[in-house]
C-alpha positions as CSV (number, residue, x, y, z in Angstrom):
1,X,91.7,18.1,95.0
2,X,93.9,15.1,95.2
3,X,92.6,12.1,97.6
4,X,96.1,10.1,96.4
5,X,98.0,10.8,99.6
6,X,97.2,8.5,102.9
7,X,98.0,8.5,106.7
8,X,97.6,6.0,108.8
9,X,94.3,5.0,109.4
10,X,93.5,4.4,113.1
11,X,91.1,2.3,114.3
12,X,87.8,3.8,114.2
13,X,88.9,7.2,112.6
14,X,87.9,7.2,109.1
15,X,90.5,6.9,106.2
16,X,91.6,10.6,105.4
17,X,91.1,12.4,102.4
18,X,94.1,15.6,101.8
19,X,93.4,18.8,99.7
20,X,96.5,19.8,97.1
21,X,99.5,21.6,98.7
22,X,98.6,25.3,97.9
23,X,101.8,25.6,95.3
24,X,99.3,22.9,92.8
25,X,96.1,24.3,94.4
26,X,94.8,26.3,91.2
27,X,96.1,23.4,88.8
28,X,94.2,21.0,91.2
29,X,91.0,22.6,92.7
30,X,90.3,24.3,89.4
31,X,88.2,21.2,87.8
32,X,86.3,20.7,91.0
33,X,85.1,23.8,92.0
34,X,83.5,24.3,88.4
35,X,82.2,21.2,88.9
36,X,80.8,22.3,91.8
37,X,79.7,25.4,91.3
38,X,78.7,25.3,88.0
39,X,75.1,25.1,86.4
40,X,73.6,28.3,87.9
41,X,73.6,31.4,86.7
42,X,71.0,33.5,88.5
43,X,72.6,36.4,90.7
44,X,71.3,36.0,94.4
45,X,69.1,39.5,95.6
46,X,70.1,41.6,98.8
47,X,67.2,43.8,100.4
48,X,65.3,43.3,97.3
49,X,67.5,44.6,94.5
50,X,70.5,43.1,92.5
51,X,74.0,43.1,94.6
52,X,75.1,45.3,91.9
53,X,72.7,47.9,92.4
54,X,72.8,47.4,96.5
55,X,76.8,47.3,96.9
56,X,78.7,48.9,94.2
57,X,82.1,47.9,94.6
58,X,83.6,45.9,97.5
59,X,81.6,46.3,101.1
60,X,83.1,45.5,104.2
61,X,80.9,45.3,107.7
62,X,80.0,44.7,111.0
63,X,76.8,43.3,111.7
64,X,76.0,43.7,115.7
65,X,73.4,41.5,117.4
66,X,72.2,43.8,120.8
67,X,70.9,40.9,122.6
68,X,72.3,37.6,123.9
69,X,73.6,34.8,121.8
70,X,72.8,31.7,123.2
71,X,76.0,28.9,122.9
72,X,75.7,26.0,121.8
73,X,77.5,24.4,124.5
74,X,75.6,26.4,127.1
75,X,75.9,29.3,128.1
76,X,75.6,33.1,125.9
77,X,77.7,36.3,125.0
78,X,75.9,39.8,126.0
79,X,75.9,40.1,122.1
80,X,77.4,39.7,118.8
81,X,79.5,41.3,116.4
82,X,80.2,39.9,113.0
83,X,82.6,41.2,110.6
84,X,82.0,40.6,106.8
85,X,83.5,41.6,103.4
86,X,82.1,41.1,100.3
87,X,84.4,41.4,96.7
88,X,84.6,40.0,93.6
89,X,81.2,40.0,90.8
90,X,79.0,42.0,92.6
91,X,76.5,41.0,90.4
92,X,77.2,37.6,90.2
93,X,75.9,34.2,92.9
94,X,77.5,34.5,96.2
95,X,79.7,32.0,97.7
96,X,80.9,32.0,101.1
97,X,84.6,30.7,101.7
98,X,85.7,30.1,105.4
99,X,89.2,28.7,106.2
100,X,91.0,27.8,109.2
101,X,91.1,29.3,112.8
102,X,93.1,32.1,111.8
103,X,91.5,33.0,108.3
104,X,89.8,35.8,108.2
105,X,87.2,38.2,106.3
106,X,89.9,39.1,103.9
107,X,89.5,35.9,101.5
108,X,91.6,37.8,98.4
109,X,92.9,41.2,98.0
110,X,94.3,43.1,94.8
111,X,97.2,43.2,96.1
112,X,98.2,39.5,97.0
113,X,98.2,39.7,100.8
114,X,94.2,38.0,101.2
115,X,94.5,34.6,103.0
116,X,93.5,32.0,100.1
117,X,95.2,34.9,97.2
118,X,96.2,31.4,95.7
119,X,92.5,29.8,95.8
120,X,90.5,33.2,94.9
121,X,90.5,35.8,92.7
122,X,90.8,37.2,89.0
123,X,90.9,34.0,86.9
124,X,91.8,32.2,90.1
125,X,89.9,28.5,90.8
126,X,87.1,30.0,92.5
127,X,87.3,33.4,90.1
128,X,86.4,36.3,91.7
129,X,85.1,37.5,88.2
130,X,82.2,35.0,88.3
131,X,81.3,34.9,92.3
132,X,80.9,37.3,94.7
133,X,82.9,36.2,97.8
134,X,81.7,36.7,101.2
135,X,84.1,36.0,103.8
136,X,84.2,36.9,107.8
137,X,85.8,36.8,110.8
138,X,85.1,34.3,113.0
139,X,83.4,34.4,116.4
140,X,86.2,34.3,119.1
141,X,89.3,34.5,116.7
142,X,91.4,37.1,116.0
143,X,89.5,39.7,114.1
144,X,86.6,42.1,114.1
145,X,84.5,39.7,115.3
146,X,83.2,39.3,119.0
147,X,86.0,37.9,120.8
148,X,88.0,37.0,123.7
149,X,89.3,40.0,126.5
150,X,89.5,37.7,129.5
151,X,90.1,34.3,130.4
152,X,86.5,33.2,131.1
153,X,85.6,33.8,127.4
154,X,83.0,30.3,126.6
155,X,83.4,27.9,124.5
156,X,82.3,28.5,120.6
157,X,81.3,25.5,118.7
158,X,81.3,25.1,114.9
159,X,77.2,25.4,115.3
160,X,77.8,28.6,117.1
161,X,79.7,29.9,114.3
162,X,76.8,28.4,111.9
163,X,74.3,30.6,113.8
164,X,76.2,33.5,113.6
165,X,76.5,33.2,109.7
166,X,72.8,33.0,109.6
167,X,71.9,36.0,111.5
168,X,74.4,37.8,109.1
169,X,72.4,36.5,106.0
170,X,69.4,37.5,107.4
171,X,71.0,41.1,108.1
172,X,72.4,41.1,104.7
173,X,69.2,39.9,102.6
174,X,70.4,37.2,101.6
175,X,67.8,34.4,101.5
176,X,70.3,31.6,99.7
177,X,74.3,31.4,99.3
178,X,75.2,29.6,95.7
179,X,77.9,27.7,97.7
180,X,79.8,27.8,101.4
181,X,83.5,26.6,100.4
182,X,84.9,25.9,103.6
183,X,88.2,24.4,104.5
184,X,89.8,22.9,108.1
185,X,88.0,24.7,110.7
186,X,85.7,26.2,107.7
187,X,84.8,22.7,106.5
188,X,83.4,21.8,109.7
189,X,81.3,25.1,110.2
190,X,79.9,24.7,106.4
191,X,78.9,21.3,107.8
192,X,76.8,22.8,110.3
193,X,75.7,25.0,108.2
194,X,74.1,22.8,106.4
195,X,72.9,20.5,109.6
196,X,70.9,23.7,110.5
197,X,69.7,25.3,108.0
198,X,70.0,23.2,104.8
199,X,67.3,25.5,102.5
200,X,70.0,28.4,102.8
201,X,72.6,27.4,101.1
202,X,72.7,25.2,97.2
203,X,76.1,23.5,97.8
204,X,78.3,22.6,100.5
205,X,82.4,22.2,99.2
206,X,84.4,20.6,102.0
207,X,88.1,20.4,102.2
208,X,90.1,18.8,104.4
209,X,87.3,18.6,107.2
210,X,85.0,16.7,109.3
211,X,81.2,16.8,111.2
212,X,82.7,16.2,114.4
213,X,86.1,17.0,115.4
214,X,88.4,13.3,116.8
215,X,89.9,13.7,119.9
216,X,92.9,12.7,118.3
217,X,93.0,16.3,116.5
218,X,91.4,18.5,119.2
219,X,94.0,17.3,121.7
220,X,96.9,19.1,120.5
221,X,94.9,22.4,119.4
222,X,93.9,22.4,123.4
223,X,97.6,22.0,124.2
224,X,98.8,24.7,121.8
225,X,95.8,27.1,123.1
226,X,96.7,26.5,127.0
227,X,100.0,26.7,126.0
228,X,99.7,30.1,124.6
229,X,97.5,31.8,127.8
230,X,99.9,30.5,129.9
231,X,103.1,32.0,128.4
232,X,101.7,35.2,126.9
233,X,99.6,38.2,128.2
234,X,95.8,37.0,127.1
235,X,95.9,40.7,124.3
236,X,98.4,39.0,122.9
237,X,97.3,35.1,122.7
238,X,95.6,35.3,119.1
239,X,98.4,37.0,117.6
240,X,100.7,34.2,119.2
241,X,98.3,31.4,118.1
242,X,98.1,32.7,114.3
């Protein structure tokens, strides 16, 4: 991860750091994340038993809350669903990798078409071979997940998301995650993450994100998002938006 290149630095905005471009990603993020995740070797339990013996192969989910989900900026959905996929070393520490608004569970896949295929995988910087990778869908984006059918659909804040990753941990088993990797949008939910609940997770790897979002970047993601709903039917917004 290169902090080399600079933008201009406005007054009271922190100086930027930039991740690699994703052509020199492996060459680049390689050293860091072994930094970062290395040192522990001890495979994490679900319900009790070894991943291994609990999900033999890869597992994909959905994990439904029947009961309302309070928002964090006030305010609750009727209930929750969460899709997750977990691949990789089954019996190996889990680490959870969450990208940008329109990544989704599908973090790798054998055959090349997984959202961050140049980040994860077989001998990859964050090697599938060693972790088990847990990715999901985001509340309110574009997958499995619970998410928008009609204009009025509330706001969902990086904490919301945070909270919804914890009720799937708990659902899973899983008491502690080896790492989050999270990067844009992902980088500021690992964040809260680790605001809330700090004991449930070893290490936090943040790319290319920040605790609280500058107007200076939510403006035009507001304007692109309006944008959308007013020049496409609302079924077809997300698709439009990713």
């Amino acid at each position: 991860m290169s902090a080399s290149r600079r933008g201009t630095r406005l007054p009271g905005v922190p100086q930027a750091s930039y991740a690699a471009p994703v052509a020199g990603a492996r060459r680049t993020m390689g050293p860091c994340l072994e930094t970062a995740l290395n040192g522990v070797s001890d495979p994490l339990d679900l319900h009790g038993e070894s991943v291994s013996a609990s999900l033999p192969g890869e597992r994909e989910g959905l994990w439904r809350l029947d009961a309302p989900f309070p928002l964090h900026h006030g305010g609750s959905l009727p209930e929750l669903v969460v899709a997750w996929r977990l691949a990789g070393n089954l019996s190996g520490p889990i680490v959870l990798v969450l990208g940008g608004i329109s990544a989704s569970r599908r973090v790798f896949l054998r055959d090349g078409q997984g959202w961050w295929n140049e980040v994860v995988g077989p001998g990859r910087a964050l090697d599938s071979q060693r972790f088990a990778i847990l990715g999901l869908d985001f509340v309110g984006g574009s997958g499995e997940s619970s998410g928008p059918v009609i204009d009025s659909w509330p706001a969902i804040s990086s904490y919301d998301q945070a909270k919804a990753i914890l009720g799937l941990l708990d659902h899973l088993g899983l008491s502690r995650l080896r790492a989050i990797v999270g990067a844009s949008y992902g980088a500021m939910v690992a964040l809260a993450f680790g605001q809330l609940a700090p004991s449930r997770v070893e290490r936090l790897i943040v790319i290319s994100g920040a605790d609280v979002a500058h107007p200076m970047a939510s403006a035009p993601l507001m304007t692109m998002s309006r944008s959308t709903r007013d020049g496409a039917s609302w079924p077809n917004a997300s698709a439009t938006m990713a």
